[in-house]
C-alpha positions in Angstrom: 68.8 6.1 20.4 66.3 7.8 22.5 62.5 7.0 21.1 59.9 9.0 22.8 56.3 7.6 21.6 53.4 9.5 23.0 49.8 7.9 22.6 49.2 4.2 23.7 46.4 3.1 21.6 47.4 -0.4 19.5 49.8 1.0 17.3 51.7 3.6 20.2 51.9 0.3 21.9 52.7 -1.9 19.2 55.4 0.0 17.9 56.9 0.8 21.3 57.5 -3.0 21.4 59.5 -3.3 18.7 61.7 -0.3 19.3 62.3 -2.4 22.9 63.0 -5.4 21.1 65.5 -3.8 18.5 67.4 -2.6 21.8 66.6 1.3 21.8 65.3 3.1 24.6 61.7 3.8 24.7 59.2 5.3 26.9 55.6 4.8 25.8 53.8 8.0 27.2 49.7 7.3 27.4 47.4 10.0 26.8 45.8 9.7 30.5 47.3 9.0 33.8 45.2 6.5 34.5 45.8 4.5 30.9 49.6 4.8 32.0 49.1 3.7 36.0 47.4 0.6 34.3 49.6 -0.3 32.0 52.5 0.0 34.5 50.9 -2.5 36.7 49.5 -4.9 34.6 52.4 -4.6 32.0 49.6 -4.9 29.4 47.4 -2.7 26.8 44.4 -4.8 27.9 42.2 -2.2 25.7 44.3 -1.8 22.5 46.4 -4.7 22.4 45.4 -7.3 24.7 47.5 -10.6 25.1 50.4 -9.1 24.1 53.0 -8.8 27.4 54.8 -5.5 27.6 58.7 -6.5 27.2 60.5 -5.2 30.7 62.7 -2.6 28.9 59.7 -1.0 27.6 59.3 2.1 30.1 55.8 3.7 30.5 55.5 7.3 31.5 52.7 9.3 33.1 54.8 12.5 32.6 55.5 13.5 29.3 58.3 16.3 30.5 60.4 13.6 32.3 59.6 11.3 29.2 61.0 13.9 26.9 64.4 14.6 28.1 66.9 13.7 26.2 64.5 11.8 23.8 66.4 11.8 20.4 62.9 11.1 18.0 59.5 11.6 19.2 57.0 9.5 17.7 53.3 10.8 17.6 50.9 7.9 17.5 47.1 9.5 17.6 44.8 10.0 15.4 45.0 12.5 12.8 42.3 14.6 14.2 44.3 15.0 17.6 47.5 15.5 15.8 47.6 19.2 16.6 46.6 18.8 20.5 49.0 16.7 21.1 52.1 18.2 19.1 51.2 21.6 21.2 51.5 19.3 24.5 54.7 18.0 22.7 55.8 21.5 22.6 54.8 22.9 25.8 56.6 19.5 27.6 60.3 19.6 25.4 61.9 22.4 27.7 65.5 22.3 25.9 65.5 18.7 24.3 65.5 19.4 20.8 64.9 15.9 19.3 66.5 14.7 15.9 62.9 14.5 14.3 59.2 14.6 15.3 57.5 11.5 13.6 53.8 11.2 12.9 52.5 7.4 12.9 48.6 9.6 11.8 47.4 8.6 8.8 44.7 10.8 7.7 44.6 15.4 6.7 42.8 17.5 9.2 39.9 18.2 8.6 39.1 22.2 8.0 43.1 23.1 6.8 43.3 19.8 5.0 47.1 19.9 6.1 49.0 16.6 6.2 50.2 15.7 9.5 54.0 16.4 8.8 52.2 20.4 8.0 50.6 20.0 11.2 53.6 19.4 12.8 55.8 21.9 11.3 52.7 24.4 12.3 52.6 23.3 16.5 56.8 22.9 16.4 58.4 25.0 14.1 62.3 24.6 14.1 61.5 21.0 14.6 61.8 18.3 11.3 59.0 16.7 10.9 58.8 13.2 9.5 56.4 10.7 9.0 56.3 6.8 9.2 54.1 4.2 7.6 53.5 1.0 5.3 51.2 -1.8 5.3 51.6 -2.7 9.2 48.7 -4.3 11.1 49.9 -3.7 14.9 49.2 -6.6 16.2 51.8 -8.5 14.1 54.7 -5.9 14.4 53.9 -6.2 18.1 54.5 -10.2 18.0 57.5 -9.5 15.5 55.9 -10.6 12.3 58.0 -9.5 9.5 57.0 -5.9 7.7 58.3 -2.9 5.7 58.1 0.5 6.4 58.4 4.3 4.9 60.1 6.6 6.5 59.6 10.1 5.0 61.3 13.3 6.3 62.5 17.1 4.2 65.6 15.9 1.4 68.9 16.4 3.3 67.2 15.6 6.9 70.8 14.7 9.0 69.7 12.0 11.1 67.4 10.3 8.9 69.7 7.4 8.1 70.7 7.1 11.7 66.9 6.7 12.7 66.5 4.1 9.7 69.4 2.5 10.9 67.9 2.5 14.9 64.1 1.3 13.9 65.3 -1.5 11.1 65.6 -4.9 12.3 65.2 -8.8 11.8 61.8 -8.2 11.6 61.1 -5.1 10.3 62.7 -3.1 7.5 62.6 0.8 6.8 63.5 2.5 3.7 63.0 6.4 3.4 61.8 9.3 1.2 61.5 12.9 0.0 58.3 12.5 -1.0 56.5 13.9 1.9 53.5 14.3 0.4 53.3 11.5 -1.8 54.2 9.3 1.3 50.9 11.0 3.8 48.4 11.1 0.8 48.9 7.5 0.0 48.9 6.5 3.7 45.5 9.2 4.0 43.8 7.8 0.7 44.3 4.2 0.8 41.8 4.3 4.4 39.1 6.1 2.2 39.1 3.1 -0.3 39.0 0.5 1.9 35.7 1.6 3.2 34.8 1.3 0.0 36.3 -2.6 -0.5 34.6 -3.2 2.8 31.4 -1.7 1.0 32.1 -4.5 -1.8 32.6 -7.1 0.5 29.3 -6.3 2.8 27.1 -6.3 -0.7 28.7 -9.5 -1.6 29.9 -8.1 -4.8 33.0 -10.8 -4.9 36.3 -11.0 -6.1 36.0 -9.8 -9.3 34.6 -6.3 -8.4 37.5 -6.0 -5.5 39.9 -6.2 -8.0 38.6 -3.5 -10.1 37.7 -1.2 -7.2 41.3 -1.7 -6.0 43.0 -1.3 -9.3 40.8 1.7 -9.9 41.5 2.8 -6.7 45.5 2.8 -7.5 44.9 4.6 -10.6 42.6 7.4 -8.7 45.3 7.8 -6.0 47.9 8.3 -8.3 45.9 10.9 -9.8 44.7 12.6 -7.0 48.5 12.9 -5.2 50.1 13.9 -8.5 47.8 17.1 -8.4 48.3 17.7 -5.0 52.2 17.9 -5.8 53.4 14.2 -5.0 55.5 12.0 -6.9 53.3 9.5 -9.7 56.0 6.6 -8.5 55.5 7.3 -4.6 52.3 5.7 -4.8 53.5 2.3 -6.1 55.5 1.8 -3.0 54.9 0.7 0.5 52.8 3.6 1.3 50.4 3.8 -2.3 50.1 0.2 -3.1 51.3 -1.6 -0.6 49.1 0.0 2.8 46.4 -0.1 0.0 46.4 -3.9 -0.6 47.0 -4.6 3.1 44.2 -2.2 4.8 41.3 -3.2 1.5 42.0 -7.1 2.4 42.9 -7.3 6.0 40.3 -8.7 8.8 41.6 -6.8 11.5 41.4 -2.7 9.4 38.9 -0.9 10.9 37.8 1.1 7.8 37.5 -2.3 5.6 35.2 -3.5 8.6 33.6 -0.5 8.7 32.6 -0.3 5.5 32.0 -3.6 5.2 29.2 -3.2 7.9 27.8 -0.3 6.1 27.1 -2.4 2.9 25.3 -5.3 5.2 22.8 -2.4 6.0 24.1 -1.0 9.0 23.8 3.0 9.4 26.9 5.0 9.2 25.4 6.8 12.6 25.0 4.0 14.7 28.0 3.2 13.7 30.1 6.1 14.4 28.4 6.3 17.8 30.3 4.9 20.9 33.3 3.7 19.4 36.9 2.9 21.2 38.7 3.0 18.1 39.4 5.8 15.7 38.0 4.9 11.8 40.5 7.3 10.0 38.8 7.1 7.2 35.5 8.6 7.9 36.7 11.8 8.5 39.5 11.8 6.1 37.1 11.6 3.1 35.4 14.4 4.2 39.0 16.5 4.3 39.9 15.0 0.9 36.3 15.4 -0.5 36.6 19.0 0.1 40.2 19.5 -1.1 39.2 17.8 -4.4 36.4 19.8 -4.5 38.7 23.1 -4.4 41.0 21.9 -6.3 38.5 20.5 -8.7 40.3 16.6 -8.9 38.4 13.8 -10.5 37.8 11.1 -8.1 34.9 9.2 -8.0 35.2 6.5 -6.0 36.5 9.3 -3.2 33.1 10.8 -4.6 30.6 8.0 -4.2 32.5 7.2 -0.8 31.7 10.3 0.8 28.1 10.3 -0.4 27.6 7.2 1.3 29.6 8.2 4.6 27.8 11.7 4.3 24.8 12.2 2.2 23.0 9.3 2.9 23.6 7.7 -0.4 22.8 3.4 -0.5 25.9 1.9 -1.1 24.4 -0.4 -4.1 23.2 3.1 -6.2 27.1 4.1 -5.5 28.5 0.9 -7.0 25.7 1.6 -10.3 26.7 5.6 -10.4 30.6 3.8 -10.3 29.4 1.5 -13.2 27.7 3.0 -15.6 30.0 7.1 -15.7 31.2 7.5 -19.6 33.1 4.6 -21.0 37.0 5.5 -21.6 40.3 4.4 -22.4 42.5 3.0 -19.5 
């Protein structure tokens, strides 16, 4: 099949190499001429992914209209934030290519509609299906073919999705799919919000003992939380719930567990947030869900104490105590 995947930060990148190495076509299309002139030359993602060689069937595209023809799945990997920009260039570049589906690799809800980015993308493509992809995958090890699973979520009685599960599966990486759109994107959304607060617990030096209950409150709260936003309960103890929740709270490389593990050391969420390369989609994500709760009026107080930190200025210690001492109840 055709694969189309526009963004080049690591995970574009990462997952552009794997589609290469399962034997599909795939053009990786930067956001920036000058990101795609570079990597074309030095057959590298020196910023995003350095070390890792770009494989010579990978093809990298300045021109997303030339990229686009004929392309069978486009994937979009960018932030959730710049979901909408970029499906709109998406739009404006397909002339009369009319892909199988239009994938997001975003993990987070924009902020203001609180959509999910499979809602985003049915808003800046209608007639297109939109689908979305994700799982506990650190992209530097899918791009050095270290085994991993995968979700693939589309609409139920999506035509090509077992053809596209088929095309992305390999020795090294396996897909399953779902229905549960929503179910699949709030897990993927949520789990990024509690590890910020893991990497809270592991600046404060709270140890293992108080991961494992954060994390196993966490579960509970997320099943909670995308149950009353209309997901599936048994979604969330899959690859996209459980699994992305275990991998992003304990991994070294996740950028919100580091992030919030340099917030509980003392550091400031401004300085921080100021200057970075890299997209935390966390940060902005619990504001979304903060205020979706909020409207919905949803329990969830470790989303709660997370966003006062992140937001309100709140010391991550008097978090962990308001955490600790709510009204005792049942499991």
């Amino acid at each position: 099949m055709k694969f189309v995947v526009v963004g080049a930060g690591a995970w574009g990148t990462a997952f552009a190499l794997h589609l290469a190495r399962a034997g599909q076509t795939v053009a990786l299309v930067p956001r920036r001429a000058e990101q795609a002139k570079a990597l074309a030359t030095a057959r590298e993602n020196a910023d995003y992914l350095p070390g890792v060689p770009l494989s010579a069937g990978l093809q990298v595209d300045a021109n997303l209209s030339a990229a686009l023809v004929g392309a069978e799945v486009v994937l979009l990997a960018c932030p959730s934030q710049a979901l909408r920009e970029t499906g709109s260039r998406v739009r404006a570049a397909l002339g009369t290519t009319k892909p199988h589906l239009i994938v997001s690799l975003a993990k987070g809800l924009e902020l203001g509609t609180h959509l999910r980015p499979s809602q985003v993308i049915a808003e800046v493509l209608p007639g297109m299906t939109a689908a979305s992809l994700t799982g506990p995958t650190n992209a530097a090890e899918v791009a050095h073919g270290l085994p991993a699973a995968m979700v693939l979520a589309a609409p139920a009685g999506t035509p090509a999705l077992q053809e596209v599960q088929a095309a992305i599966s390999g020795a090294t990486l396996r897909v399953y799919t779902s229905d549960d759109l929503p179910g699949v994107e709030y897990g993927g959304s949520l789990k990024n919000i509690y590890a910020i607060a893991a990497g809270c617990c592991d600046g404060l030096k709270l140890g293992d003992n108080s991961r494992a209950a954060l994390l196993t409150r966490a579960l509970a709260e997320m099943v909670r939380v995308g149950v009353a936003l209309g997901a599936r309960a048994e979604t969330f103890y899959g690859l996209s719930g459980f699994g992305d929740l275990v991998a992003t709270c304990h991994g070294a490389w996740s950028r919100n567990r580091q992030f919030g593990y340099a917030i509980g050391e003392g550091r400031a969420v401004a300085d921080l947030m100021s200057h970075r390369k890299t997209v935390v989609e966390g940060y902005k994500t619990t504001a979304s869900f903060h205020g979706l709760c909020l409207e919905r009026n949803i329990d969830a107080p470790i989303l709660r104490e997370t966003h006062a930190i992140l937001f309100e200025g709140k010391v991550p210690a008097a978090a962990i105590k308001a955490l600790m001492t709510r009204g005792l109840k049942r499991e």
